[in-house]
DOBALO-701225 format. One line per field, with one value per residue: residue number from 1; residue in one letter; y, z, x of N, C-alpha, C in turn. Coordinates in steps of 0.02 Angstrom, whole numbers. Layout:
BEGIN
num	c(NUM | ...)
residuo	c(a | ...)
nc2	c(Y | ...)
nc3	c(Z | ...)
nc1	c(X | ...)
cac2	c(Y | ...)
cac3	c(Z | ...)
cac1	c(X | ...)
cc2	c(Y | ...)
cc3	c(Z | ...)
cc1	c(X | ...)
This chain:
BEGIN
num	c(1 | 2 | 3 | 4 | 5 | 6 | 7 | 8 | 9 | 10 | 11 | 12 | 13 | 14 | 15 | 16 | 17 | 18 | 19 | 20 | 21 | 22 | 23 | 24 | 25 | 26 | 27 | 28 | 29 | 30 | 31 | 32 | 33 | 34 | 35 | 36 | 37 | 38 | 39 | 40 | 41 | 42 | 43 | 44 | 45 | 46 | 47 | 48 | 49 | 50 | 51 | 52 | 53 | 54 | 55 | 56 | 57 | 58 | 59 | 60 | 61 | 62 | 63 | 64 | 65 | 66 | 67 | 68 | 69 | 70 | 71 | 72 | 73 | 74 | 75 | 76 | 77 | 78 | 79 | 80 | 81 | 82 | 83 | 84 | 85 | 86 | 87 | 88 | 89 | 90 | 91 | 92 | 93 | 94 | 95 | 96 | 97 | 98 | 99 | 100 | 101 | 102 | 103 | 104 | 105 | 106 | 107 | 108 | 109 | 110 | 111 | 112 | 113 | 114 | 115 | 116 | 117 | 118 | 119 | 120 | 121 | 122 | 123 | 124 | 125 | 126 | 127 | 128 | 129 | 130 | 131 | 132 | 133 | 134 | 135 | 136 | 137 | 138 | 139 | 140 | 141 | 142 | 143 | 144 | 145 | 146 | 147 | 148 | 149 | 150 | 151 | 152 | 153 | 154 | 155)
residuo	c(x | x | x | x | x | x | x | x | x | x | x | x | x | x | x | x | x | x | x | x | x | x | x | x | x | x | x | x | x | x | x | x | x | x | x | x | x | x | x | x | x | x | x | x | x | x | x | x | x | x | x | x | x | x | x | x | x | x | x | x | x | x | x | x | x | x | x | x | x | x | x | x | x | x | x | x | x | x | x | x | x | x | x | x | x | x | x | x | x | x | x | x | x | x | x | x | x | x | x | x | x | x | x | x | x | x | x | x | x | x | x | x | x | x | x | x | x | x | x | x | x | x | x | x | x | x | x | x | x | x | x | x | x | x | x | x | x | x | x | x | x | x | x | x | x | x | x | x | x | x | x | x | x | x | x)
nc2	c(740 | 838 | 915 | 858 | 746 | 666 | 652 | 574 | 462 | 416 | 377 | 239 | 237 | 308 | 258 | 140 | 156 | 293 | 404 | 524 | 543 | 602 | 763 | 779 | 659 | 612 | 678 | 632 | 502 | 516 | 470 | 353 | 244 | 160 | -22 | -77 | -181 | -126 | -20 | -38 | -124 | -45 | 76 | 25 | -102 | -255 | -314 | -293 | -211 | -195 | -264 | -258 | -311 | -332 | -215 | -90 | 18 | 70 | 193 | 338 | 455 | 635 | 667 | 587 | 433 | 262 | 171 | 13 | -95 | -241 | -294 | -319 | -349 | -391 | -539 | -503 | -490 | -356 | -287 | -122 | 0 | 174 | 322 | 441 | 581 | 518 | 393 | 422 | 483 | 405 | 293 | 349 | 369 | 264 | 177 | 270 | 227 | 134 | 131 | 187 | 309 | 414 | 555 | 631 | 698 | 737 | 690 | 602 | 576 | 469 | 379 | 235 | 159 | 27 | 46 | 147 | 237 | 308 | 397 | 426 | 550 | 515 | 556 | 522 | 566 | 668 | 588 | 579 | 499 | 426 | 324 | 213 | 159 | 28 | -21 | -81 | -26 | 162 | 182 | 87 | 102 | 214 | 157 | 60 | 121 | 208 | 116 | 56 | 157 | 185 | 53 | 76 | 194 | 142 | 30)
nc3	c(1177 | 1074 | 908 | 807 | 894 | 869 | 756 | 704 | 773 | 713 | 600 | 504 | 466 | 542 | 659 | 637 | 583 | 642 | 578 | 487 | 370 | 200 | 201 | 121 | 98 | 228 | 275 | 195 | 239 | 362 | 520 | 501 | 552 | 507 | 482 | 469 | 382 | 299 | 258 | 194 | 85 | 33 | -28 | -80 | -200 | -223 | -344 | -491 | -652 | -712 | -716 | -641 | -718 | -728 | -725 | -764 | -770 | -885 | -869 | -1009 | -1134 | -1090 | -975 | -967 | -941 | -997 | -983 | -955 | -955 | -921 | -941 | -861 | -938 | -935 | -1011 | -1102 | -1118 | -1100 | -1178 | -1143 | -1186 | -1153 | -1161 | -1029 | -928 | -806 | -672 | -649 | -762 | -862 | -815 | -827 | -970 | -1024 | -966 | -1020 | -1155 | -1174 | -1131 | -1010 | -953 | -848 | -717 | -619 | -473 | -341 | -254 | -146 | -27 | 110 | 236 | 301 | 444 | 362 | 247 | 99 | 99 | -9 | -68 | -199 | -257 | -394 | -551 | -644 | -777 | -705 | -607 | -423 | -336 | -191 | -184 | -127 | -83 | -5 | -5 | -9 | -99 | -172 | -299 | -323 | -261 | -291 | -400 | -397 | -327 | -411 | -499 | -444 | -409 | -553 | -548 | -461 | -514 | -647 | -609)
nc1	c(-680 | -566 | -571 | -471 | -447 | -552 | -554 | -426 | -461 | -564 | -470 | -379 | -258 | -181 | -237 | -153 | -8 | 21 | 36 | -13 | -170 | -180 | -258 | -397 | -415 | -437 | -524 | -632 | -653 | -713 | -783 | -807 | -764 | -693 | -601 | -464 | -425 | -557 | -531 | -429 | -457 | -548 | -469 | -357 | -384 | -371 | -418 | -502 | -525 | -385 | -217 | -67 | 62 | 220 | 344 | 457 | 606 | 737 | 885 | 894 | 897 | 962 | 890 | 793 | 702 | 681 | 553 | 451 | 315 | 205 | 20 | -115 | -282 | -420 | -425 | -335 | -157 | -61 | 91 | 176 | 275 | 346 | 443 | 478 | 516 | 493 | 424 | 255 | 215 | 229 | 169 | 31 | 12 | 42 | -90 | -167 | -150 | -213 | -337 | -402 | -415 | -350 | -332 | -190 | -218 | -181 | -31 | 15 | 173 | 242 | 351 | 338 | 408 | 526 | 441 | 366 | 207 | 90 | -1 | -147 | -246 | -328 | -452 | -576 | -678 | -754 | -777 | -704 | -555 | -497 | -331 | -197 | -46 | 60 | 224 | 394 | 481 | 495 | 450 | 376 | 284 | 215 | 178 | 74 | -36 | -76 | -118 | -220 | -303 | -332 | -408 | -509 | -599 | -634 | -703)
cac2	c(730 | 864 | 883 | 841 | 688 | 625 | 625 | 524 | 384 | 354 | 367 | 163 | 236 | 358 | 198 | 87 | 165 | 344 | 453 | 565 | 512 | 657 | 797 | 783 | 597 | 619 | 726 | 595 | 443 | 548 | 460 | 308 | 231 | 100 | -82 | -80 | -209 | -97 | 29 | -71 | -130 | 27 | 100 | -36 | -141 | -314 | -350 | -235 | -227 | -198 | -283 | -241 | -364 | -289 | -131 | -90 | 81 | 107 | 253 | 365 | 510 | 693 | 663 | 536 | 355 | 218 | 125 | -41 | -145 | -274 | -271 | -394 | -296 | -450 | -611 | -520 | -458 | -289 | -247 | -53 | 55 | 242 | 356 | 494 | 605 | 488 | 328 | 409 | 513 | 357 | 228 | 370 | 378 | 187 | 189 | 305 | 214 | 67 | 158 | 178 | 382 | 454 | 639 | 633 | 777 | 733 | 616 | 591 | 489 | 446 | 324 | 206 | 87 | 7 | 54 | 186 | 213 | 319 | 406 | 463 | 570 | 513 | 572 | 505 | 569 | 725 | 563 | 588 | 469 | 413 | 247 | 188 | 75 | 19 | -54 | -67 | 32 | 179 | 198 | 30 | 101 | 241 | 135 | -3 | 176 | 229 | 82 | 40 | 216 | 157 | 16 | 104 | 227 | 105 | -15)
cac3	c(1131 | 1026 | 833 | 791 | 906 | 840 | 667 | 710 | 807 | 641 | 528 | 531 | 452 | 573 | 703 | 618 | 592 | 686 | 526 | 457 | 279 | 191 | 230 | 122 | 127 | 304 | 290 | 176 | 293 | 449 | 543 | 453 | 593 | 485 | 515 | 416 | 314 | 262 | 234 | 125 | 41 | -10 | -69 | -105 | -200 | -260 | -393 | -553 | -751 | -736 | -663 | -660 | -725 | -735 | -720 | -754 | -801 | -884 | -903 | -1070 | -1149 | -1084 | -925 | -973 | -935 | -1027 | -958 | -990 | -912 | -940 | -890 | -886 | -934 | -935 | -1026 | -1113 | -1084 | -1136 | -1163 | -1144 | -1178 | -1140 | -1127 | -1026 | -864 | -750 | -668 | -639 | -794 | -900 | -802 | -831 | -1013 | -1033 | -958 | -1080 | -1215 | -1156 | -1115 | -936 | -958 | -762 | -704 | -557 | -446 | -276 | -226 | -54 | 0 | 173 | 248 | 383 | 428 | 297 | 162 | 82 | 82 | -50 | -68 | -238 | -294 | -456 | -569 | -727 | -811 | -673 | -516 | -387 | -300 | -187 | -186 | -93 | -98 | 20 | -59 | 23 | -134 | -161 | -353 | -348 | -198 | -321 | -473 | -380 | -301 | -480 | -547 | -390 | -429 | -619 | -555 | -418 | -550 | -712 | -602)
cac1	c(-625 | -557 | -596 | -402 | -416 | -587 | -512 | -382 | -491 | -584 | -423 | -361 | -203 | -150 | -209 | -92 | 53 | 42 | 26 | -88 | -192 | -194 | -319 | -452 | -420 | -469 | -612 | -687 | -683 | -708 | -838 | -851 | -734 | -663 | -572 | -391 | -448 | -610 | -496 | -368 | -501 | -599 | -427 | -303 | -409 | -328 | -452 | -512 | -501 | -323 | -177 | 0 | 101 | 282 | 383 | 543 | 656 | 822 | 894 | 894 | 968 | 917 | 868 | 742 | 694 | 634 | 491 | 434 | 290 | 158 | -56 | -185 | -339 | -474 | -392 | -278 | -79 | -28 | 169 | 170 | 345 | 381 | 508 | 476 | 541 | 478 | 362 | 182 | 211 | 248 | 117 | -1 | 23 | 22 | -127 | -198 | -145 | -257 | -428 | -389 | -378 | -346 | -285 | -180 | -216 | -151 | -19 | 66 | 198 | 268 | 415 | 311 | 465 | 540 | 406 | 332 | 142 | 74 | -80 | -151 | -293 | -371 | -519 | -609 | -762 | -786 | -756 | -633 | -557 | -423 | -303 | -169 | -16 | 93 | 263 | 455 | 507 | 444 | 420 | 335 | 225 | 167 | 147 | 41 | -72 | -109 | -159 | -268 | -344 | -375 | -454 | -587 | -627 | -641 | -763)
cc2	c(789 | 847 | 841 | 762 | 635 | 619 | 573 | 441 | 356 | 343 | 286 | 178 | 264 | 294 | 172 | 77 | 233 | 402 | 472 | 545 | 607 | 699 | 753 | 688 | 580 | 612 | 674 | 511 | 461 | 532 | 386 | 246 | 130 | 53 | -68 | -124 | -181 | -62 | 9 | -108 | -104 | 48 | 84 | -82 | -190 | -354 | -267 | -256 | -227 | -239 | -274 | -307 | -372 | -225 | -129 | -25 | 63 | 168 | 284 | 422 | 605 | 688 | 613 | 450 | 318 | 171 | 72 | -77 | -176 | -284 | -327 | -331 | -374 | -502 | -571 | -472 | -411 | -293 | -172 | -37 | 122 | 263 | 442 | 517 | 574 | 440 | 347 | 443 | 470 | 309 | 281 | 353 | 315 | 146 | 208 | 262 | 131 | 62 | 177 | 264 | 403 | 514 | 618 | 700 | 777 | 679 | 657 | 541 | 489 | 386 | 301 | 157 | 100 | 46 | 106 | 202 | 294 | 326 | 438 | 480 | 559 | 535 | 537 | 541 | 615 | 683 | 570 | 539 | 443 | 360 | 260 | 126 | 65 | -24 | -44 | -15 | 80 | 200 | 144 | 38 | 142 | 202 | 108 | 75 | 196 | 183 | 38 | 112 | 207 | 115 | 28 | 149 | 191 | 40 | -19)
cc3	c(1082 | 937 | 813 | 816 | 892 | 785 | 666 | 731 | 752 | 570 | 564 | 514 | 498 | 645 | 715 | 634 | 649 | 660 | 489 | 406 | 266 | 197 | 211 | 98 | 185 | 313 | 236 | 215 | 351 | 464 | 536 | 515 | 567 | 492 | 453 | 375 | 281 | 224 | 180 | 75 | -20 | -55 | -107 | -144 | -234 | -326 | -441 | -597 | -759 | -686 | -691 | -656 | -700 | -727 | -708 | -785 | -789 | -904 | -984 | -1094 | -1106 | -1028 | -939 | -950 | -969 | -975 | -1018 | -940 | -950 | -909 | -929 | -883 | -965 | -954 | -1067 | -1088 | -1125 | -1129 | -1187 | -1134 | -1190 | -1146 | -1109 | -955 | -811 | -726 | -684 | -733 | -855 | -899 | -839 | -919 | -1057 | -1023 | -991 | -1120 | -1185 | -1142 | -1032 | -906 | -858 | -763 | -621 | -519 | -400 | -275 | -176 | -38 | 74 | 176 | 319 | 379 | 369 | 226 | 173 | 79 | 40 | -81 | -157 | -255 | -357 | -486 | -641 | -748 | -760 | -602 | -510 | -364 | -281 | -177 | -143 | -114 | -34 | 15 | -12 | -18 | -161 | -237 | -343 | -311 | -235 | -380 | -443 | -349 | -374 | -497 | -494 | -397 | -495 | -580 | -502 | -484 | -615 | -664 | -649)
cc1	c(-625 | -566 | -547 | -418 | -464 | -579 | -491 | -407 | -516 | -540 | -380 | -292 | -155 | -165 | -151 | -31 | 65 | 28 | -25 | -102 | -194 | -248 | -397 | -469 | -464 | -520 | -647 | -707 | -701 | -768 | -856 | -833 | -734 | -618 | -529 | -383 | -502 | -569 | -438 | -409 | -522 | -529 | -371 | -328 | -361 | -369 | -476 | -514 | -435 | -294 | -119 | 43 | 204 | 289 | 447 | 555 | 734 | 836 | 902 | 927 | 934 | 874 | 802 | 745 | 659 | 600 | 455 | 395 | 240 | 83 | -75 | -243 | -400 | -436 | -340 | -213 | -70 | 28 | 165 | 269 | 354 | 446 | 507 | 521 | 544 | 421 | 285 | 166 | 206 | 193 | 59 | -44 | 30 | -49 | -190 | -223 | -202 | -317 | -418 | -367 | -412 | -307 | -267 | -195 | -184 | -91 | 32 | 106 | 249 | 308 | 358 | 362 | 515 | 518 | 385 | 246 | 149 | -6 | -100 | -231 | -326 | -429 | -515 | -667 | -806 | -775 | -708 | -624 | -474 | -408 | -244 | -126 | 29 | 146 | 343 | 516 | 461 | 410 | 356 | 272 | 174 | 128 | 88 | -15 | -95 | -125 | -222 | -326 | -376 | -425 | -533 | -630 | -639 | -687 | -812)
């Protein structure tokens, strides 16, 4: 088997649907030859310190948007409001404001079907790490990928 096509045997995403994870996505499960629930697991997780409650944008003046959503961060509910250029730039920055400080470095997003999946790079405190969403729209595919990235790196 070629290198290209032993990649692929242990990527569950490129199984799944057909499509590549991003490189160095790749190159960090390569080998591990993971089950698509390991793998939605490790990078999707459904549990954490945070949870996204809401999300919503209306538009604003100056090419801007207002943003508005709500987080569970242990027992209690945050209401967070922005108004900036745009979703990750806004969740990011909501985020912030809550202890939950992340740098995006990477993000990827693809049409499988219907939905969007959505890869993003995160770091905290010098860790890297990447998340995953998979969503039928595709802001909601990034939001739900960043705050799955807060919550691997804020374990």
């Amino acid at each position: 088997m070629n290198s290209l096509a032993s990649t692929f045997a242990t990527d569950p995403f490129h199984a799944r649907f057909g499509c590549a994870l991003p490189r160095t996505m790749r190159d960090e499960i390569s080998g591990q030859h993971m089950s698509w629930t390991a793998f939605v697991d490790r990078f999707s997780p459904t549990t954490g310190p945070l949870r996204l409650g809401s999300w919503s944008g209306t538009g604003a003046t100056g090419g801007k948007t207002s943003f508005d959503a709500t987080f569970g961060i242990g027992e209690t509910i945050f209401a967070c409001a922005t108004t900036t250029y745009g979703p990750i730039e806004a969740l990011t920055s909501m985020l912030h404001d809550a202890g939950f400080r992340i740098e995006i470095l990477s993000f990827h997003q693809q049409p499988i079907g219907e939905e969007t999946a959505t890869f993003v790079l995160a770091e905290h405190d010098g860790r890297r790490e990447w998340s995953m969403s998979i969503e039928p729209d595709a802001t909601l595919s990034s939001i739900r990928a960043v705050v799955a990235g807060a919550n691997i790196l804020h374990r």
